[in-house]
N, C-alpha and C positions, 0 to 999 in steps of 0.2 A: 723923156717925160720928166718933169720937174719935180721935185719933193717934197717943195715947199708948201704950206698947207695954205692953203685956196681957199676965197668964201665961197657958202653954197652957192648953185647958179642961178642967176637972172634969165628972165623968160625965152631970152636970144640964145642961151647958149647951151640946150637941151641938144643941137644936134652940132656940129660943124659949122663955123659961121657962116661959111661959103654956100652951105644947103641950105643953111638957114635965108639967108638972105632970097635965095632962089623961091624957099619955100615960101614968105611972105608975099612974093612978086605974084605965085601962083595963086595962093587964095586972093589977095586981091584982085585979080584976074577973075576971079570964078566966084567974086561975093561974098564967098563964106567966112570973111574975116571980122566977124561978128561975134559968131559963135567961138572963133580960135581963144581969144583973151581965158576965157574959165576953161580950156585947155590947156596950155602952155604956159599960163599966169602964173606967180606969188611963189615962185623959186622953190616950184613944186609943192608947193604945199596944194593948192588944192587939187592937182594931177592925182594926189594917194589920199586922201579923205572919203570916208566912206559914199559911197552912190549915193545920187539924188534919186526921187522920182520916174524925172524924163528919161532916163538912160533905160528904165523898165522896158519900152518899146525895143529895145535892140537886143534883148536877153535872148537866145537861143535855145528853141526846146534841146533836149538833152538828147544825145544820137544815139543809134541805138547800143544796147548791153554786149561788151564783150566779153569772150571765154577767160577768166582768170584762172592761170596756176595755184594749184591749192597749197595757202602756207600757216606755220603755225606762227600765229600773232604778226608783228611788223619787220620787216626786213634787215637785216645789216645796216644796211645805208639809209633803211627812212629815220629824219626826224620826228620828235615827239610832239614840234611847234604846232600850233592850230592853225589847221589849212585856213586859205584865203578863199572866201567861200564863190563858189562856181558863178555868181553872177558876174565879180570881179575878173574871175581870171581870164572869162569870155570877152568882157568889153572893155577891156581897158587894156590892145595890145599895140604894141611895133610890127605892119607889116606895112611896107609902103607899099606895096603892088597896089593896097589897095586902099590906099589915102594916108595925106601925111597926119593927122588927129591919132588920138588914142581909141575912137569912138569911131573911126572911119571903118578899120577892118569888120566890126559885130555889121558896119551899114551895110556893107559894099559886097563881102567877102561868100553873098549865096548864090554868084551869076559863076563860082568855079566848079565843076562838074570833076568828081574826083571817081569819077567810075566811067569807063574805064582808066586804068593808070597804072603804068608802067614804068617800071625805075633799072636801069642799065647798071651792073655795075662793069666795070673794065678797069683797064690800063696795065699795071704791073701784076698782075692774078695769072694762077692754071687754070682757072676754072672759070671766064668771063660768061654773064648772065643776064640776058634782059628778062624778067621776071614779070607778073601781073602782079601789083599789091595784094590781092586778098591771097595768092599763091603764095606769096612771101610771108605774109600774117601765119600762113599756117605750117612752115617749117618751123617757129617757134611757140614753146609756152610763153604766151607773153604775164605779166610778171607788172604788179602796181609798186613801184616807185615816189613815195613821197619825199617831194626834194626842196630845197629850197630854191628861188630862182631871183640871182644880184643882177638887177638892171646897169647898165654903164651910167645913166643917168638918177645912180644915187637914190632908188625907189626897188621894191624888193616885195617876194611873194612866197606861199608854200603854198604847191601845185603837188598831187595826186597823180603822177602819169601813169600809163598803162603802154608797154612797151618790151621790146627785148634787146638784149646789150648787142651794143653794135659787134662787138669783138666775136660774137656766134657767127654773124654775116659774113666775117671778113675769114674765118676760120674754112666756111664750106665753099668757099673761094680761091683758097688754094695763091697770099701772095709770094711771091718769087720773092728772091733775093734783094731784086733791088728796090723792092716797094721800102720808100721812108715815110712818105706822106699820103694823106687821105683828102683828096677835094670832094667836094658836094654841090652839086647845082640843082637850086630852083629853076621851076617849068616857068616856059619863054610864052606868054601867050597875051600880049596886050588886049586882047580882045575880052578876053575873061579877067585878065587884071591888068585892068584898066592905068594904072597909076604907073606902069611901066611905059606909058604915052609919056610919061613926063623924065625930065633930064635930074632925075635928082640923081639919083644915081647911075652909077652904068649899070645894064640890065645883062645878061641875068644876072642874080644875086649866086653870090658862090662865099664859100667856106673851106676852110681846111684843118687840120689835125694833124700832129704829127704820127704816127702808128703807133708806136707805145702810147700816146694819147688815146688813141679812138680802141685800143684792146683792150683799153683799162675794164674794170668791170662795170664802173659806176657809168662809164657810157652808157647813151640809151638811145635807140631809135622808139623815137614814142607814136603812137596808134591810137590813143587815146587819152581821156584823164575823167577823172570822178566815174571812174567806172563802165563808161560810154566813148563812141568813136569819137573819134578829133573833130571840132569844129573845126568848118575854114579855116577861121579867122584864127585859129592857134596853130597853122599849121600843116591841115589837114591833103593828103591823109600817110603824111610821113615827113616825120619831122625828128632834130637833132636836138637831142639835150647834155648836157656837159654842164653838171651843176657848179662846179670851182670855176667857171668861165663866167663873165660876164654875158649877157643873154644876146647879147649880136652873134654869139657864135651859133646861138641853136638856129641854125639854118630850117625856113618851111617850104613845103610843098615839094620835098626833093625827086627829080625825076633821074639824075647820076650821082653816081659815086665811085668814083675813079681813084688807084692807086696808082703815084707820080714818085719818081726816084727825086726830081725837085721840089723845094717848098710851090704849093701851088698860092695864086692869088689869090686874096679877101677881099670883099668890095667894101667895106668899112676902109679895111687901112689903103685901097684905092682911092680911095675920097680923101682920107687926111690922114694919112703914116704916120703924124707925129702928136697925133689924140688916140689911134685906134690902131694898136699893136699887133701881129699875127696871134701872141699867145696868149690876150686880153684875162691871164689870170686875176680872178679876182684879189685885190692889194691894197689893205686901207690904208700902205703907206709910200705909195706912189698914186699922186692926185693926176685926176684929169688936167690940161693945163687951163684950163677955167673952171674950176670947183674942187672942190676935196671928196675924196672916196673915205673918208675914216670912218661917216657915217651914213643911216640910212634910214629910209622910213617904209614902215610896211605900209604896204595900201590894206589902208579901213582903220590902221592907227591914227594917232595923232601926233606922237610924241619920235622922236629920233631913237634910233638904235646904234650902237658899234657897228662895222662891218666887220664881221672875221675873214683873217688870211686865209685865203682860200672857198670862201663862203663855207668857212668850217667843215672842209672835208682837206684838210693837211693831214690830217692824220691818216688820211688812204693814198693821197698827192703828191707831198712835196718832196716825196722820194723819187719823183722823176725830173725834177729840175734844180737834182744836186748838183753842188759846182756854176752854176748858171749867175749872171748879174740877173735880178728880175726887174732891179728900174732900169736896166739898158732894154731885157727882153719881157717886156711888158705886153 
């Protein structure tokens, strides 16, 4: 990945150009190339500008109340930034299962039935478990999380989640010796996500870690946010967050999570290995090779921000990737 600093990106090149190109083929296909321009348009500028009106229809009542751990005041790890408030965080995501838009997932994303659901973990463990979700919810105190969340595409958020650290999971699992890495796969079900009918990707979506990564503390398998069960459409109803990553990592709707002695596959860096890195740390100074990562815009501002090394958590992080090149291992 180049270093050289990059202008922000033009409406083509929020994803891969190769998907991109596929993508346009599809809404043209399917008419909704209409509405895409005030999605995709003005080198993201109006992707992160506050909500209009019309997206009101797509807001999601709030799921219900989960049990929080009781703590005094904010966490270690939460930021003090002003969350991005819940309308935003709900409609404006990345999941393509269930349309390529930012506004597809709030449309699309209530035909997934997340009860029942059950998540496998295996591979390198003593203790392999195919678990129930709400039986897995209740081995831990789950625990609110205010994080920051750096999109790969230069647009950025502070999310509330409600969650517990993955490194609990992987502890009462018991892995062997030769566990180095962590995969994750999202649930295969074209029928309920629908958008896995389409070739954008290879399906199912998968994610990995390396194990010092996913033990960290700041790991989190999130259950919720603003206090309430996961939407769909964020997720739901177990999802990966890894705040110094760039947000393609936080893998949703995870139904395994399997411990592999090899680096296991990404479908980001399946798609294009030389835009979308295994260890996609956030770096403002390694640029995508079509745009620069040194800045970013919140959604609901107006104005650019810096991106910090690491989405400003180096200072818990980049103790694990002493020694490392990070523009080779990007």
């Amino acid at each position: 990945m180049s270093d050289k600093k990059a202008p922000e990106p033009p409406s083509s090149e929020i994803t891969p150009e190769t998907l991109y190109l596929r993508r346009r083929e599809f809404i043209k296909n399917a008419g909704l190339f209409v509405g895409t321009a005030a999605v995709v348009g003005g080198a993201g500028y109006l992707l992160t500008m506050k909500r209009t009106r019309p997206m009101d229809a797509f807001v999601p009542d709030a799921g219900a109340p989960l049990p929080v751990a009781e703590t005094q005041g904010p966490g270690p790890y939460d930021t003090d930034e002003a969350r991005t408030p819940f309308e935003d965080v709900t409609t404006y995501n990345n999941f393509y299962e269930f349309g390529l838009d930012k506004n597809d997932p709030a449309r699309n994303a209530h035909v997934l039935k997340t009860k029942p659901w059950t998540v496998v973990i295996d591979g390198e463990v003593h203790k392999p478990q195919t678990v129930d979700i709400e039986q897995l919810i209740s081995w831990f105190p789950l625990e609110e999380r205010v994080y920051r969340m750096r999109c790969v595409e230069a647009w950025s958020m502070v999310i509330p989640w409600l969650g517990f650290p993955l490194g609990e999971l992987l502890k009462r699992v018991e892995p062997t010796s030769r566990a180095k890495y962590v995969s994750f796969t999202t649930l295969m079900d074209p029928e309920q996500m629908p958008g896995q009918k389409r070739g954008v990707l290879d399906w199912p979506y998968v994610e990995g870690l390396r194990l010092d990564e996913a033990m960290h503390p700041l790991t989190l398998m999130a259950v919720g946010l603003y206090g309430k069960t996961l939407p769909n459409q964020n997720g739901a109803p177990l999802r990966l967050v890894v705040p110094w990553k760039y947000g393609f990592k936080g893998i949703k709707s995870i139904v395994r999570i399997s411990l592999t002695e090899q680096q296991p596959d990404t479908t980001w860096n399946l798609a294009s290995p030389n835009e979308y890195g295994f260890y996609a740390n956030v770096n403002p100074e390694v640029d995508h090779p079509r745009w620069s990562q040194a800045t970013e815009r919140r959604v609901g501002e107006y104005r650019r921000r810096p991106t910090l090394p690491f989405n400003g958590y180096a200072e818990q992080v980049a103790s694990l990737y002493t020694g490392m090149d990070l523009r080779k291992n990007y």
